[in-house]
LOSE-79494 format. One record per atom (N, C-alpha, C): x, y, z; chain; atom name. Coordinates in nm, 2 decimals. Each point is the difference from the previous one (the first is absolute). Layout:
X, Y, Z, ch, at
X, Y, Z, A, CA;
...
END
This chain:
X, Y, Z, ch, at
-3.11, -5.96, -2.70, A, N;
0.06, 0.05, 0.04, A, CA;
0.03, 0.01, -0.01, A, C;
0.58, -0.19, -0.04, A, N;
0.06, 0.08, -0.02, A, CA;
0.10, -0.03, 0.02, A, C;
0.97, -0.02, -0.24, A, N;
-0.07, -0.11, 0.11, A, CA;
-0.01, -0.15, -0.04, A, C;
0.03, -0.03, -0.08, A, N;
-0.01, -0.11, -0.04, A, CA;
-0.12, -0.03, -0.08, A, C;
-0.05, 0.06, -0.15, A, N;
-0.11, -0.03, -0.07, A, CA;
-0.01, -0.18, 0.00, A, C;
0.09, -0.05, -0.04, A, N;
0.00, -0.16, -0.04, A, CA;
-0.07, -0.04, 0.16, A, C;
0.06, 0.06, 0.14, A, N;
-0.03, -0.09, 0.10, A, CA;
-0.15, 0.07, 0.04, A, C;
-0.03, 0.11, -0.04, A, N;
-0.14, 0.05, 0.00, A, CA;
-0.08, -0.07, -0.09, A, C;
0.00, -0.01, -0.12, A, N;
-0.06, -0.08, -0.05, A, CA;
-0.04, -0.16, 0.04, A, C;
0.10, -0.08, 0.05, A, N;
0.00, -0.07, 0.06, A, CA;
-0.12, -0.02, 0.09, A, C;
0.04, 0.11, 0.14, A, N;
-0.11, -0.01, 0.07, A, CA;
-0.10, 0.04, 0.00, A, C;
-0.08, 0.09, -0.09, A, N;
-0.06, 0.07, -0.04, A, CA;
-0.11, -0.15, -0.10, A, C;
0.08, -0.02, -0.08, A, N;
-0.05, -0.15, -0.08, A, CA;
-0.08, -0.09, 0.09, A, C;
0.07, -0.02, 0.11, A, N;
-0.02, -0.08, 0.13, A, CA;
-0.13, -0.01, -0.01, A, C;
0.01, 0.15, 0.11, A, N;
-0.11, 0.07, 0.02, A, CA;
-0.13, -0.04, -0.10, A, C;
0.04, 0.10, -0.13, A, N;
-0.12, -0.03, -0.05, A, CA;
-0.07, -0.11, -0.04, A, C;
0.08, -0.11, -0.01, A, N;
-0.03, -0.15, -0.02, A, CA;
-0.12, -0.08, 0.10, A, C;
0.10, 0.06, 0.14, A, N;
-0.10, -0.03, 0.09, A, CA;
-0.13, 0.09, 0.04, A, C;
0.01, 0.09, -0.07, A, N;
-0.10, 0.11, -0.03, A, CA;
-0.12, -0.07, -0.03, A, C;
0.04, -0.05, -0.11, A, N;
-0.08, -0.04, -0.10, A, CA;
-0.06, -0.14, 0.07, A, C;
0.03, -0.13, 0.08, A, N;
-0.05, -0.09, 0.05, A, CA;
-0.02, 0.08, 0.14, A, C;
0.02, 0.09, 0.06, A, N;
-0.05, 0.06, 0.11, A, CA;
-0.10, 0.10, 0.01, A, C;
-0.01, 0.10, -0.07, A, N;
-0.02, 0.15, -0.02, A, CA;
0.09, 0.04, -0.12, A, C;
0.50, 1.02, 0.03, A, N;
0.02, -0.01, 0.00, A, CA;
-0.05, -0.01, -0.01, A, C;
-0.20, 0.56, -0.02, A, N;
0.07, -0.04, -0.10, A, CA;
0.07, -0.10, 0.08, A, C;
0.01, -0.13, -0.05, A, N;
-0.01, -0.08, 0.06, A, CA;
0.19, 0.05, 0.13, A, C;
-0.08, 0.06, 0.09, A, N;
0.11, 0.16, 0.03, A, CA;
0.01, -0.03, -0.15, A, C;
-0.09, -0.03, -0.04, A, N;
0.04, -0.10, -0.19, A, CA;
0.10, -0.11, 0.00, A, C;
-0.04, -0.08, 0.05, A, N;
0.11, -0.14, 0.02, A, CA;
0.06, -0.01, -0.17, A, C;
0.07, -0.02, -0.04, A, N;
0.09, 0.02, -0.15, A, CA;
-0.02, -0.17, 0.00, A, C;
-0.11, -0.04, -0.10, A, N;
-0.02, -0.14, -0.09, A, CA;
0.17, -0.04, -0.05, A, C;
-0.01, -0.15, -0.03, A, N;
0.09, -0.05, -0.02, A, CA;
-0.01, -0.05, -0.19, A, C;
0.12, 0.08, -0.07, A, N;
0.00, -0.06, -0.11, A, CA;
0.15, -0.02, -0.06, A, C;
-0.04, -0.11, -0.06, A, N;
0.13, -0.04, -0.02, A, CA;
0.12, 0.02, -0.09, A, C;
0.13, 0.02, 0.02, A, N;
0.05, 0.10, -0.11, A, CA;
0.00, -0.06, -0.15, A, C;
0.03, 0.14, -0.05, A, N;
-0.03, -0.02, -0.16, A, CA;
-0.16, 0.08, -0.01, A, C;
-0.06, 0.01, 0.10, A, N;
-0.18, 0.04, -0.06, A, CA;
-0.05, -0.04, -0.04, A, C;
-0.09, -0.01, -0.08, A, N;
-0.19, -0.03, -0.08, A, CA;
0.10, -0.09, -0.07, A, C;
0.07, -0.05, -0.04, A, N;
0.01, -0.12, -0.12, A, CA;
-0.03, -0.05, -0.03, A, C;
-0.05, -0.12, -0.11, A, N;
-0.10, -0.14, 0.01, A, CA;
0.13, -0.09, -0.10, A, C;
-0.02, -0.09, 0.03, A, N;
0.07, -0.15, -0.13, A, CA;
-0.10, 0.02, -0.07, A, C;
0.06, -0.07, -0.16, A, N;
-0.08, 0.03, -0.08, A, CA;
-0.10, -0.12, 0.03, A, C;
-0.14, 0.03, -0.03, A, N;
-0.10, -0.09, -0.03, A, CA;
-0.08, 0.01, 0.17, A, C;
0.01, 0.09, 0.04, A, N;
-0.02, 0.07, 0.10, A, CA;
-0.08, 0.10, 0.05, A, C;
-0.05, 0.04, 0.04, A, N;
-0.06, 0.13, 0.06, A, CA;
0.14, 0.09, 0.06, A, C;
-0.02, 0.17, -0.06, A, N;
0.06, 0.06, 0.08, A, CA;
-0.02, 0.02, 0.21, A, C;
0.08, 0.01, 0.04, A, N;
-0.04, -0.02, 0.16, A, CA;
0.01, 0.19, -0.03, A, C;
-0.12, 0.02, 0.10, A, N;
-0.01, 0.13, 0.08, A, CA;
0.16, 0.06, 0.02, A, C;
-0.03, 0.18, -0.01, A, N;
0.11, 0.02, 0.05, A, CA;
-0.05, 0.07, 0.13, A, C;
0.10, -0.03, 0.08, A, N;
0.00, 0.10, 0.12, A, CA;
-0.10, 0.11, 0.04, A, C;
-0.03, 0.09, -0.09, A, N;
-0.07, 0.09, -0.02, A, CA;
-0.12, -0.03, 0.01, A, C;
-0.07, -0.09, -0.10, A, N;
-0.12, -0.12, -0.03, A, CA;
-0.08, -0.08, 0.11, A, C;
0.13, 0.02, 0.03, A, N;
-0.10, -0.07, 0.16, A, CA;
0.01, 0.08, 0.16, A, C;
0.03, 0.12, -0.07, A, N;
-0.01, 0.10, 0.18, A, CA;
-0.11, -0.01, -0.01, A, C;
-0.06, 0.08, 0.11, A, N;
-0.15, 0.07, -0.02, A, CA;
0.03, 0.07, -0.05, A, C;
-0.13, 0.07, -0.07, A, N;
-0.09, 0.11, -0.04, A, CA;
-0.03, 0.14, 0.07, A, C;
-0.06, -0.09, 0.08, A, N;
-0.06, 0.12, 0.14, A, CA;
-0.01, -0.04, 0.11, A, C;
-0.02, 0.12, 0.10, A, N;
-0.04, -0.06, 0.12, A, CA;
-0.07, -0.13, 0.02, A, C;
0.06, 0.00, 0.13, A, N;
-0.12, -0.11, 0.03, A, CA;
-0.07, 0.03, 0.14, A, C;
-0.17, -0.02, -0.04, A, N;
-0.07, 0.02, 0.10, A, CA;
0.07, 0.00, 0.16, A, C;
-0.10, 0.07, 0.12, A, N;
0.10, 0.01, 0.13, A, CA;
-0.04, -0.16, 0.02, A, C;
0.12, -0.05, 0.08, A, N;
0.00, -0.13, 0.02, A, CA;
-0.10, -0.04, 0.20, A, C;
-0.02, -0.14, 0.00, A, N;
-0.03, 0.01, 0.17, A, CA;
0.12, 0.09, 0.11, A, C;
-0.06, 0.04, 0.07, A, N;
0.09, 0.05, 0.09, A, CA;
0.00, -0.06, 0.16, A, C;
0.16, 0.04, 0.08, A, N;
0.01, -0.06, 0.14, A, CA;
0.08, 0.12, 0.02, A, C;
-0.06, 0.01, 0.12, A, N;
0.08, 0.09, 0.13, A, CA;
0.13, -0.08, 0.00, A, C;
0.13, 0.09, 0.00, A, N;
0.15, -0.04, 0.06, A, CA;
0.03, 0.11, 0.08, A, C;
0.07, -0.05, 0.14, A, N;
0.06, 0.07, 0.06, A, CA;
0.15, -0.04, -0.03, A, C;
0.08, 0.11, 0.04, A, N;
0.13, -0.01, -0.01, A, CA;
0.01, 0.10, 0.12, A, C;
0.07, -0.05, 0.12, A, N;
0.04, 0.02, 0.11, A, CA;
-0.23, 0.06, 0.04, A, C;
0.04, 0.15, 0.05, A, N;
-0.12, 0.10, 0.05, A, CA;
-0.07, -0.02, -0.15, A, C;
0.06, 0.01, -0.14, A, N;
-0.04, 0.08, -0.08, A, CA;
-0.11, -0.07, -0.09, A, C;
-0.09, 0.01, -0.09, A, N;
-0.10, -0.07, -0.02, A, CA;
-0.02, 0.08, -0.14, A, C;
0.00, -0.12, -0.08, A, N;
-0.04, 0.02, -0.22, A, CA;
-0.12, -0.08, -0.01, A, C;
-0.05, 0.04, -0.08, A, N;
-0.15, -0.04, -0.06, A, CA;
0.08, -0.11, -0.15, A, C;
0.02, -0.10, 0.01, A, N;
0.12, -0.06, -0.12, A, CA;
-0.10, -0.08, -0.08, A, C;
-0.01, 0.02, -0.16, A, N;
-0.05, -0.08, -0.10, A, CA;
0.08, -0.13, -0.01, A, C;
-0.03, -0.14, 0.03, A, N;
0.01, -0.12, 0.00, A, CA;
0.04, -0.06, -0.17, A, C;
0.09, 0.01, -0.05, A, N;
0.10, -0.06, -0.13, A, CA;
0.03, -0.16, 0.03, A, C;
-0.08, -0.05, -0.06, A, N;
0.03, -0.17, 0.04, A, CA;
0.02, -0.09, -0.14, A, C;
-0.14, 0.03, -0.09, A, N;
0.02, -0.06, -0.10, A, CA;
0.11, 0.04, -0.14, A, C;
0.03, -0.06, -0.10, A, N;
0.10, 0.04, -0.07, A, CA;
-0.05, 0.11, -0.06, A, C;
-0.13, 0.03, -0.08, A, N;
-0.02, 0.17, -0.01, A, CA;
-0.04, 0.08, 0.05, A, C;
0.01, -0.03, 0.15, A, N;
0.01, 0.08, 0.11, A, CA;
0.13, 0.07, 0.00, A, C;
0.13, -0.09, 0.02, A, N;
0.11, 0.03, 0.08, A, CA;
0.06, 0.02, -0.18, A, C;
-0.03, 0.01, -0.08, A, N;
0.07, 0.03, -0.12, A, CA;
0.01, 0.15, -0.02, A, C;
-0.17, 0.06, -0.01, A, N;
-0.04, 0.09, -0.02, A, CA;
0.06, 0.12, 0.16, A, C;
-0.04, -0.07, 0.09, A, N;
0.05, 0.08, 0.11, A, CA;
-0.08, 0.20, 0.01, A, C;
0.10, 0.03, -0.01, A, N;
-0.08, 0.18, 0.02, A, CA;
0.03, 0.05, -0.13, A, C;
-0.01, -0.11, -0.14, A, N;
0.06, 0.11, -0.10, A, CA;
-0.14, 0.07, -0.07, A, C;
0.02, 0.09, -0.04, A, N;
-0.07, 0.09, -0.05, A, CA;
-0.06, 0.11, 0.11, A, C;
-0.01, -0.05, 0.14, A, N;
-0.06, 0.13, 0.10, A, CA;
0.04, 0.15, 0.00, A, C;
-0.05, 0.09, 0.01, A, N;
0.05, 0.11, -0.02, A, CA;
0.03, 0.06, 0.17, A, C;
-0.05, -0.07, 0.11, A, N;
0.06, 0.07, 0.09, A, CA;
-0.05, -0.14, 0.13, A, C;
0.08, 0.02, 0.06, A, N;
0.03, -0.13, 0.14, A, CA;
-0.07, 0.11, 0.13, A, C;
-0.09, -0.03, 0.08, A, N;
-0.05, 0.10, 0.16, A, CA;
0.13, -0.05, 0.08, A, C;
-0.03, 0.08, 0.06, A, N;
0.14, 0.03, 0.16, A, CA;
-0.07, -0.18, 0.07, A, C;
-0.06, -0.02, 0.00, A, N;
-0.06, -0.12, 0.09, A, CA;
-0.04, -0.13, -0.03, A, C;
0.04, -0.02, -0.14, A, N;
-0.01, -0.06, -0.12, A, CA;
0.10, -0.10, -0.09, A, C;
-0.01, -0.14, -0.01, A, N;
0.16, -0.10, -0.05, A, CA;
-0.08, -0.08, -0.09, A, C;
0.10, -0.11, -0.05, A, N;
-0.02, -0.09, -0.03, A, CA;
0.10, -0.11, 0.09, A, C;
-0.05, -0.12, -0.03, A, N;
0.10, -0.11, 0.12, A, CA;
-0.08, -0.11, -0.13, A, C;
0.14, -0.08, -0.02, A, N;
0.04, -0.06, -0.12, A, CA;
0.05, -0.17, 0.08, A, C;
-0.11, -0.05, -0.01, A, N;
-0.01, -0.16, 0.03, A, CA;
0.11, -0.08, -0.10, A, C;
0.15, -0.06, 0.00, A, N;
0.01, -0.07, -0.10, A, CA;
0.02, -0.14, 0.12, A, C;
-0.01, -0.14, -0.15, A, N;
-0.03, -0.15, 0.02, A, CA;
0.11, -0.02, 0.13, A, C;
0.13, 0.03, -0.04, A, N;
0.10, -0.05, 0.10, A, CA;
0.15, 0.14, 0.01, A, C;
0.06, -0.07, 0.11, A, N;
0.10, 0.15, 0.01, A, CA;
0.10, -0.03, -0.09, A, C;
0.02, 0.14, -0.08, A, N;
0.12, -0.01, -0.13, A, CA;
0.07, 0.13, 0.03, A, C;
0.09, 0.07, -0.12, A, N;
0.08, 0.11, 0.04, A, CA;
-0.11, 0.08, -0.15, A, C;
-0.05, 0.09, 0.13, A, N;
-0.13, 0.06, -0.11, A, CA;
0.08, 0.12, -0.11, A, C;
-0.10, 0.03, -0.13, A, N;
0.05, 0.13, -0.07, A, CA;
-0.07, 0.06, -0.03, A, C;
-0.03, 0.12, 0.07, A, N;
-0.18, 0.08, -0.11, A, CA;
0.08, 0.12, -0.07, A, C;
-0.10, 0.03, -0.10, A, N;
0.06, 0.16, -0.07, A, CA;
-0.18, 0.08, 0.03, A, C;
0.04, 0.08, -0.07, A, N;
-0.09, 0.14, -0.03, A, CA;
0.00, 0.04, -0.11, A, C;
-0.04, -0.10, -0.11, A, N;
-0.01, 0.04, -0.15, A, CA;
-0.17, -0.02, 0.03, A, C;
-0.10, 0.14, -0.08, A, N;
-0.05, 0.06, -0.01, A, CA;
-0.12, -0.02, 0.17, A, C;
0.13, 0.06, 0.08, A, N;
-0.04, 0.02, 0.14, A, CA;
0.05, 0.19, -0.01, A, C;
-0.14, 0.07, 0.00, A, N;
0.02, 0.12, -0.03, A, CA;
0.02, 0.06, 0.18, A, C;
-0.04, -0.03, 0.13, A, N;
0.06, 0.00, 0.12, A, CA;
0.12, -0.02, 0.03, A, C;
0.08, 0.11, 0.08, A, N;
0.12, -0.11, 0.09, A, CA;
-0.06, -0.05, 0.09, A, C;
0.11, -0.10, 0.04, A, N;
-0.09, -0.14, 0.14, A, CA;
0.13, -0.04, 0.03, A, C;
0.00, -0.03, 0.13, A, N;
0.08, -0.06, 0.08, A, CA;
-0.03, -0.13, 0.01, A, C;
0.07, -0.10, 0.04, A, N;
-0.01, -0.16, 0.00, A, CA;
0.03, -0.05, 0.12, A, C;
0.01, -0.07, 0.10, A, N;
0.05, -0.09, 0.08, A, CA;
0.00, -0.14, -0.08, A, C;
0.10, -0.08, 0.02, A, N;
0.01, -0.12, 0.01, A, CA;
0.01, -0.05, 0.11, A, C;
-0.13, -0.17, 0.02, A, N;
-0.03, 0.01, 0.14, A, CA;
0.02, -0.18, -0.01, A, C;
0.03, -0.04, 0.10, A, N;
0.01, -0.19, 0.02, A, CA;
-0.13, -0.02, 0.02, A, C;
0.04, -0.17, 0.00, A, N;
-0.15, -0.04, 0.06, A, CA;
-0.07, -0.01, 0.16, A, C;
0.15, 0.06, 0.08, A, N;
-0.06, 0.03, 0.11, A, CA;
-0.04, 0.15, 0.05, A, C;
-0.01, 0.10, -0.12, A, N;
-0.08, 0.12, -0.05, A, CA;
0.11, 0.10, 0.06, A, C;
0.12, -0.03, 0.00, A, N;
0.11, 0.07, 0.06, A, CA;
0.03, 0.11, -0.14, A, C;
0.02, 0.12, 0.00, A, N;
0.10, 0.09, -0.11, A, CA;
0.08, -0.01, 0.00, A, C;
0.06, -0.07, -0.11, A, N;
0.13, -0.03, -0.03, A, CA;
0.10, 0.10, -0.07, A, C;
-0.12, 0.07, -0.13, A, N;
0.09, 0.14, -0.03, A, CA;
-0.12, 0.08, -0.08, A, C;
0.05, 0.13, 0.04, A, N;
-0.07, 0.14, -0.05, A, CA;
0.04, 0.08, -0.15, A, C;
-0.07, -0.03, -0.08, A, N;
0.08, 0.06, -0.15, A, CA;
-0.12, 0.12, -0.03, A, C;
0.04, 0.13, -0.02, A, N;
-0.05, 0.07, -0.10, A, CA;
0.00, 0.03, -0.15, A, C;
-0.10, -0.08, -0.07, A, N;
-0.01, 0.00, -0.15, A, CA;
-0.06, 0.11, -0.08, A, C;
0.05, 0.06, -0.12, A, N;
-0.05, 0.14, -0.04, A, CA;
-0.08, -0.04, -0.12, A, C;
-0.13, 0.06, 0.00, A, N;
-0.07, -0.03, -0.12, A, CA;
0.06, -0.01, -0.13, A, C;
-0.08, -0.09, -0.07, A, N;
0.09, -0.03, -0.15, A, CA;
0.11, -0.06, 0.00, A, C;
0.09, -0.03, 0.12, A, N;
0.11, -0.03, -0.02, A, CA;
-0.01, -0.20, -0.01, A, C;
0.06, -0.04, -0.16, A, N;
0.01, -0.10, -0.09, A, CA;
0.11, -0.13, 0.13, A, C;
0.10, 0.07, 0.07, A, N;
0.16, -0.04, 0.05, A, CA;
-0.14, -0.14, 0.15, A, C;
0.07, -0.04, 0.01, A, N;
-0.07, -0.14, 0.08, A, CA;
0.04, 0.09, 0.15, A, C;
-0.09, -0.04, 0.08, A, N;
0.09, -0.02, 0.15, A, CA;
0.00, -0.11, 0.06, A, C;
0.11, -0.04, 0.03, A, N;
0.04, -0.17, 0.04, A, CA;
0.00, 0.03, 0.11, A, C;
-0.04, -0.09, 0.10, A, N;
0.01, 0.02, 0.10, A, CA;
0.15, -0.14, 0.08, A, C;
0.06, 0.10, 0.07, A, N;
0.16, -0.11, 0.06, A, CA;
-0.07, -0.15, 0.08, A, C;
-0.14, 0.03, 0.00, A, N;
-0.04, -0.14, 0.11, A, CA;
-0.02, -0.06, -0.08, A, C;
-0.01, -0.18, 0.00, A, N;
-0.05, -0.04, -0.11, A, CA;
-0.11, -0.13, 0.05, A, C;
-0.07, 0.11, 0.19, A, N;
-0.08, -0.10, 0.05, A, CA;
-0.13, 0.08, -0.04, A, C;
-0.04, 0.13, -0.08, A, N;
-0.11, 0.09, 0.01, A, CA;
-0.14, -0.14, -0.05, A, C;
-0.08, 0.05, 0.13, A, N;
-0.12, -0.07, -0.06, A, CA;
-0.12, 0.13, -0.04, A, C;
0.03, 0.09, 0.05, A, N;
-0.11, 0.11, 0.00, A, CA;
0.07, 0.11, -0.05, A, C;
-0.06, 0.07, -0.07, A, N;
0.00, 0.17, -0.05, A, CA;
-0.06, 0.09, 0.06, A, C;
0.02, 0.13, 0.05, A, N;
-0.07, 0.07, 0.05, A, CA;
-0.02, 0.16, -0.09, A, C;
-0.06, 0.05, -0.09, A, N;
0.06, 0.08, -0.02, A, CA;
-0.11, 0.18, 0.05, A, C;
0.05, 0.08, -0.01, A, N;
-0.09, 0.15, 0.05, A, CA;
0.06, 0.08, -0.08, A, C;
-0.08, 0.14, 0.02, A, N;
0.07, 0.06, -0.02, A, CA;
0.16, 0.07, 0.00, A, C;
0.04, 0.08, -0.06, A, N;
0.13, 0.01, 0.01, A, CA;
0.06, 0.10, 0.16, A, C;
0.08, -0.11, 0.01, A, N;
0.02, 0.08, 0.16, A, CA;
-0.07, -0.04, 0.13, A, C;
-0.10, -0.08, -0.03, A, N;
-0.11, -0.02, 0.10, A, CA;
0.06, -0.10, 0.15, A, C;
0.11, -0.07, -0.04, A, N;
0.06, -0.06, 0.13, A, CA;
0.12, 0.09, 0.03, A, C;
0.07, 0.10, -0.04, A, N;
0.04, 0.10, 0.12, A, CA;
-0.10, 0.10, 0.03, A, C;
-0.10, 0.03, -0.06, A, N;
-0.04, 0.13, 0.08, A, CA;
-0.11, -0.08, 0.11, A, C;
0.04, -0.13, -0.03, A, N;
-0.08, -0.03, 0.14, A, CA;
0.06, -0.11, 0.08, A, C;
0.09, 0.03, -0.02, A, N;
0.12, -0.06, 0.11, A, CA;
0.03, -0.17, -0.02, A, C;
-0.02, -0.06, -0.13, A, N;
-0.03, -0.16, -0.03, A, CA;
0.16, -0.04, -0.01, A, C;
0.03, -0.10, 0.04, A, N;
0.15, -0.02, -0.07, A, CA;
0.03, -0.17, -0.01, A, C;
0.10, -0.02, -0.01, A, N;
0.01, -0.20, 0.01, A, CA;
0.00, -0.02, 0.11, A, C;
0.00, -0.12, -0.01, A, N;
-0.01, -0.08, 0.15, A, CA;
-0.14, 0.05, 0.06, A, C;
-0.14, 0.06, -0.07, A, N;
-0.06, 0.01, 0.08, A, CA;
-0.12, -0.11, -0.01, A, C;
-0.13, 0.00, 0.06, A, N;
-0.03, -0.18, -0.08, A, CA;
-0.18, 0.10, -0.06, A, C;
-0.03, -0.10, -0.13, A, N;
-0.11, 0.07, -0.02, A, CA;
-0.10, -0.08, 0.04, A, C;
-0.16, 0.04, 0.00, A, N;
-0.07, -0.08, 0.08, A, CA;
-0.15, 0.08, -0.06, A, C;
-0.08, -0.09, -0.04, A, N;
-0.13, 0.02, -0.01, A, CA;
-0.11, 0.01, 0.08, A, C;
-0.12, 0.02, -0.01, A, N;
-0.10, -0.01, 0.08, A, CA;
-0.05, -0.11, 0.00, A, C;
0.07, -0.15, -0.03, A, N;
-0.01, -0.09, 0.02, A, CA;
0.10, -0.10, 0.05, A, C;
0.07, 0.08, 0.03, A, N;
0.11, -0.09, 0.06, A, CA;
0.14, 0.05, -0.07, A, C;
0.07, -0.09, 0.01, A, N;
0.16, 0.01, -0.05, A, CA;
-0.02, -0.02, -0.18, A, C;
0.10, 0.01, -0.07, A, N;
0.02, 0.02, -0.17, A, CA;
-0.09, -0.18, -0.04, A, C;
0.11, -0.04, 0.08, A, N;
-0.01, -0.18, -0.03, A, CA;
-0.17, 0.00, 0.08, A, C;
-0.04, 0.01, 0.05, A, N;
-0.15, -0.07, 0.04, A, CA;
-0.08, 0.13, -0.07, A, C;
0.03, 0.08, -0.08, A, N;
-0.10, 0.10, -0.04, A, CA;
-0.02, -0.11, -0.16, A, C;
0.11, -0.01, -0.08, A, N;
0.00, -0.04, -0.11, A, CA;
0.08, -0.10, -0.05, A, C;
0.04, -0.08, 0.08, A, N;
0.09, -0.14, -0.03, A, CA;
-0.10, -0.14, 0.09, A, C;
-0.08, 0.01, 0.07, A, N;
-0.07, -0.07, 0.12, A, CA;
-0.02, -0.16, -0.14, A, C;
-0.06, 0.03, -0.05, A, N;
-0.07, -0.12, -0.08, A, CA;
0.14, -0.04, -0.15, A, C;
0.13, 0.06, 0.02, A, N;
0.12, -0.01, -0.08, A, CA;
0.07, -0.13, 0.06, A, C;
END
């Protein structure tokens, strides 16, 4: 699925660390690498660069759950494991009016996704773990620049199409909720 590169990276590293013992285009969540790039010591293997280890391509549609947000109701692809929530919606060529992704991470941090080779725009919420919206960012395809989000309690990602929480009336403070209950008993219950 996105200012402080050093503190992005930071949390972003976090993230993917605990990605990796747990499970952003990921909205293209932007991988953590560390400055300087691909370098190796000698006697070494070169490390991947950045590039090396995006995806490729899509990735298959993921399980899905009904979310309401207030009246309103998305059909949302489920991003939990790490090349789930890496990959995110990159490569899709078009997002439906009715249609998200909602982005499970391990614990609440101050999230960052981009839209490098996320050929849609998509809107984002950043949500707590009591499935509250905490904030609404519009991200434009291709665009490399991170979006940080000011909270640094986000447990969930929400992303849709572009525009899709004003033209239907979504804003913060509202709480999101599945067809199984609240955020935390849909996908934290056994956390």
């Amino acid at each position: 699925m996105h200012a402080g590169h050093m503190k992005l990276l930071k949390h972003v590293g976090c993230l993917l660390v605990a990605a990796f013992v747990f499970a952003g285009c990921n909205g293209c969540k932007k991988p953590a690498v560390a400055a300087g790039g691909s370098g190796s010591t000698p006697g070494t293997s070169p490390q991947p660069s950045i590039e090396d280890r995006l995806p490729k391509k899509a990735q298959p549609k993921l399980q899905t759950v009904k979310v309401w947000l207030g009246a309103e109701e998305l059909v949302s692809e489920v991003a939990m494991t790490t090349d789930q929530t890496t990959t995110g919606m990159m490569f899709r060529t078009n997002v439906a009016e009715n249609e998200s992704m909602i982005f499970v991470h391990p614990f609440p941090y101050q999230a960052g996704y981009w839209m490098k080779n996320c050929f849609v725009p998509l809107s984002i919420a950043y949500i707590d773990t009591d499935g509250v919206i905490l904030e609404i960012h519009d991200m434009q395809a291709q665009n490399t620049n991170t979006v940080l989000s000011t909270a640094t309690n986000v447990r969930f990602a929400l992303e849709t199409s572009q525009g899709w929480f004003d033209r239907h009336n979504v804003r913060t403070g509202m709480v999101v909720r599945t067809e199984r209950g609240s955020l935390a008993e849909t996908f934290l219950r056994n956390k």
